[in-house]
N, C-alpha and C positions, 0 to 999 in steps of 0.2 A: 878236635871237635868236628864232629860233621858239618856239610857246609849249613843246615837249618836247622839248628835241632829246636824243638818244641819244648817249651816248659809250660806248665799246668799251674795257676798259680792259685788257690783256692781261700777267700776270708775277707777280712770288712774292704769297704770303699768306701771312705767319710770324706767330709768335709770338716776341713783344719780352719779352726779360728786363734791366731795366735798373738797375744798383746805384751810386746817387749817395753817393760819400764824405762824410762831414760832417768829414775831415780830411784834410791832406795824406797819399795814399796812399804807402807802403814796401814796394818790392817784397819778396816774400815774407811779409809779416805781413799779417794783417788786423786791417782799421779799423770801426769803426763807421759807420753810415747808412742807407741807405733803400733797399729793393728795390721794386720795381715789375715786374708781368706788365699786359702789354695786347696785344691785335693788333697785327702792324704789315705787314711787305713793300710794298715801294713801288709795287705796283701796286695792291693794296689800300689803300694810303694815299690814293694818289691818287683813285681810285672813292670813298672816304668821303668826301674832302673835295668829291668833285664830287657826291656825293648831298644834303650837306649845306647844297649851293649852290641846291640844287634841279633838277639835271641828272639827269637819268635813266643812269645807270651800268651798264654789266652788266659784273662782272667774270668774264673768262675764265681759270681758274687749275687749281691743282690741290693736294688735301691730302691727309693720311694718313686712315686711320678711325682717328682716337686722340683722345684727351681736346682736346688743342690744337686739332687741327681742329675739333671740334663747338665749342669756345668761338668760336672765328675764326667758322666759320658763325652763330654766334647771334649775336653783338656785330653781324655785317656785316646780320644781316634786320633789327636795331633801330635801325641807320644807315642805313637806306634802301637799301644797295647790289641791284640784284639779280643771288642769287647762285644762277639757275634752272640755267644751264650749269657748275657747278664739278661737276669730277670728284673724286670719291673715290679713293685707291687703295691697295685693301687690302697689307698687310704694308709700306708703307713710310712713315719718318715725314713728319709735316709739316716744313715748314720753320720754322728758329728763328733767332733774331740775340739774341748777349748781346753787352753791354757796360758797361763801367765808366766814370761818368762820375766828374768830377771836381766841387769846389765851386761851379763856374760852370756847371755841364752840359756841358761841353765830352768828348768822348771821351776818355780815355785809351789804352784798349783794349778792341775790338771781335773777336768771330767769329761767324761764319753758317756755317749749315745748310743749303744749296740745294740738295741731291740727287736731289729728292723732283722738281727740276723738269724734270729728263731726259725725265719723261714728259707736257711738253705739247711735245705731238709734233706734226708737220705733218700728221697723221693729226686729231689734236684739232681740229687747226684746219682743217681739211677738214670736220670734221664741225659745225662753228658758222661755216662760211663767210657761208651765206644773213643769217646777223644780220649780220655783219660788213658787208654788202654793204649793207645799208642803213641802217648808223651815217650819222652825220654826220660823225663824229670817231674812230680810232682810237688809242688812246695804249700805247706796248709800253713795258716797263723791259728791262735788257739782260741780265734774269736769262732770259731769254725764247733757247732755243737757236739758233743761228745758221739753223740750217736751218727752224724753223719763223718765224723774223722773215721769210726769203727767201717762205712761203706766203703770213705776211700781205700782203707786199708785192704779192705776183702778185695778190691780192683787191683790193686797196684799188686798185691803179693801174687795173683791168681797170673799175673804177667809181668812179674821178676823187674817190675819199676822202682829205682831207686824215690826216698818221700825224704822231703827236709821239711822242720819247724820249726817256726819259728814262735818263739813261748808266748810273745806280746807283751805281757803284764805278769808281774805276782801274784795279782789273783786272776790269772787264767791258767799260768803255765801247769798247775796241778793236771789242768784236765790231758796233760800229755802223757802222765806218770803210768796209764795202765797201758801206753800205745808206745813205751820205748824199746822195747827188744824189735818193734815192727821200721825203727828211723834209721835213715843211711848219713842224717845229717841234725843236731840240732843247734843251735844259737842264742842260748841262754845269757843275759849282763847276770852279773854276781848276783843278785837277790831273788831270779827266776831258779837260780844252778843251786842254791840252797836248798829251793822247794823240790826240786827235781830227783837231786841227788842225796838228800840229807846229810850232808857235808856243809860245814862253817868254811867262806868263801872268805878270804881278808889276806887279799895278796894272790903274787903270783904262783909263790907255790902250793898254797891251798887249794888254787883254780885248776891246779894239774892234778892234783889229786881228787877233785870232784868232778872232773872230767874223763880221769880213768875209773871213778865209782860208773859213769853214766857210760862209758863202756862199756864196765860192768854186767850193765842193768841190761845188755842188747843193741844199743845205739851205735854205729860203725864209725860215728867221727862226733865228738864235742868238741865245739868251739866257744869259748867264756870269755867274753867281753866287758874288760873293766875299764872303758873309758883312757883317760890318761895314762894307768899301766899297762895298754896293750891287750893282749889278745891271749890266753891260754888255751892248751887245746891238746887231746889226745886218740889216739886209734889201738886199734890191738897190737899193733908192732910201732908203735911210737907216740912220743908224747912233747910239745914243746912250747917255747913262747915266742910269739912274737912283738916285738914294741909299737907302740902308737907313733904315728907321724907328727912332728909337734907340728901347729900352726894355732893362727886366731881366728877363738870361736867365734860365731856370727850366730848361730841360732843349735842345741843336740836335737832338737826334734827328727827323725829319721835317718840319722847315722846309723843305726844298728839295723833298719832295713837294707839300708844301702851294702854293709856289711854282711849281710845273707846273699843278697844278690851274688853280689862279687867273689863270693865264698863260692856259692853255686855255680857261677861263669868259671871260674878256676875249675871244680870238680867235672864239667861238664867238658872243658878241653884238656882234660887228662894231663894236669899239673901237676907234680906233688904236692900234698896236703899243706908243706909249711907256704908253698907259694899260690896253692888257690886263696889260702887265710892272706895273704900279700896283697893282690888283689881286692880280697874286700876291706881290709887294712885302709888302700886307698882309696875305693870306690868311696866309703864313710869318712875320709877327711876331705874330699871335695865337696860331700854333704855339709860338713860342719860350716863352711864358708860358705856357704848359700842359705839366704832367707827363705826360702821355696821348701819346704818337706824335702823336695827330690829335687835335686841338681838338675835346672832344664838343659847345661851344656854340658853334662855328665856324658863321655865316650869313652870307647874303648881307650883311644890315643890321650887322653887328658889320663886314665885310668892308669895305662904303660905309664904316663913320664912323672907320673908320683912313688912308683914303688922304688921302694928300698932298695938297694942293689948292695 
């Protein structure tokens, strides 16, 4: 890896409100437990985990002028992110994601706030083109509007940039379906890789083979993320699994960010495939262990002495 390289991280910056039951939840009543506020949106996740790797991040986004925003913008200067390009914009809010986990951290139920992102516009990204142009690495989430994915795109191809994406949700990963012959990287959990690939994901070997569809389709690496079984994943000259790190979950909220990151740190210091997936293997189970979206003592050296060997 060069000694600086630059990644472009482009897509929401919310505010994470997250309420862990300390009992089995009943719909209608409340229970006791634990609330929790932190940054999160996954393309800020991603930019923190890659600042904390020591990659130089610049996140491209956009928030309201309101309380939320300015914490997201402090939290993101003391993470290293830089956040010289995020636009403010007045009278409308940031974005926000609540949810309710359950005893495991598993979600029960989740809602986001993403309206705020109508305005990173092909316009926005016209106007941070020149940085773009000289990343190394672009990474979009699919909160990122269709029509300004298509500017990224027109940038990054016009100067031979490798893009990764990262799908977010089932109901957004669609919008990546006409922009995959243009990805060097995607990061789909089994029920994004469904939409994506139109392949039935239920297991490891399913996941290889809707990973080689999305090959297929253009995409130069899929990696399919099933939680407890690991990681599947293919290229034009190879295809394989690799297994989860067992530990105790604490909260999955942004493991799979974590997992693109560290995916992307691998690809960017010229690993092989099975070991940059290694990499975000562990970058997302020092996630799991932490109540924070983003691992705040997430390093490279915490990152080394968790992989598999």
């Amino acid at each position: 890896m060069k000694d600086n390289p630059t990644v472009v991280v482009v897509g929401a910056a919310a505010l994470d409100t997250k309420g862990m039951a300390s009992s089995t939840p009943i719909y209608g009543i409340a229970v006791p437990g634990k609330i929790k506020v932190s940054p999160g949106g996954v393309a800020r996740n991603i930019a923190e985990n890659l600042a904390r790797l020591g990659v130089h991040s610049i996140l491209l986004t956009v928030i309201g002028s309101d309380h939320a925003g300015k914490q997201i913008v402090e939290q993101a200067k003391e993470s290293g992110i830089d956040i010289s390009r995020v636009e403010i914009i007045k009278g409308e809010r940031t974005a926000s994601y609540m949810a309710i986990l359950d005893q495991d951290g598993a979600p029960l139920a989740s809602v986001y706030d993403m309206k705020i992102m109508e305005h990173l516009t092909p316009q926005y990204i016209r106007r941070n083109r020149r940085l773009i142009a000289k990343a190394d690495m672009v990474i979009i989430d699919a909160n990122v509007p269709p029509e300004s994915i298509e500017e990224i795109l027109a940038i990054t191809s016009k100067h031979s940039i490798p893009v990764c994406a990262d799908p977010t949700s089932s109901d957004l990963a669609g919008r990546l379906i006409p922009f995959l012959s243009d990805l060097y990287l995607v990061t789909p959990n089994e029920a994004e890789a469904e939409i994506l690939s139109g392949k039935r994901v239920e297991g490891r070997e399913s996941a290889i083979l809707a990973a080689k569809e999305l090959v297929a389709r253009g995409v130069k690496i899929a990696v399919i993320t099933m939680a407890e079984m690991g990681v599947s994943y293919a290229t034009a000259s190879a295809s394989g699994h690799v297994p989860a790190i067992k530990v105790d979950v604490v909260d999955f909220t942004g493991a799979g960010d974590a997992l693109t990151a560290g995916t992307a740190f691998g690809l960017l210091s010229d690993f092989p495939i099975d070991e940059a997936i290694r990499i975000g293997v562990a970058a997302a189970t020092l996630t799991l262990r932490c109540e924070e979206t983003v691992c705040p003592d997430i390093s490279l050296e915490k990152v080394y002495e968790g992989l598999i060997i």
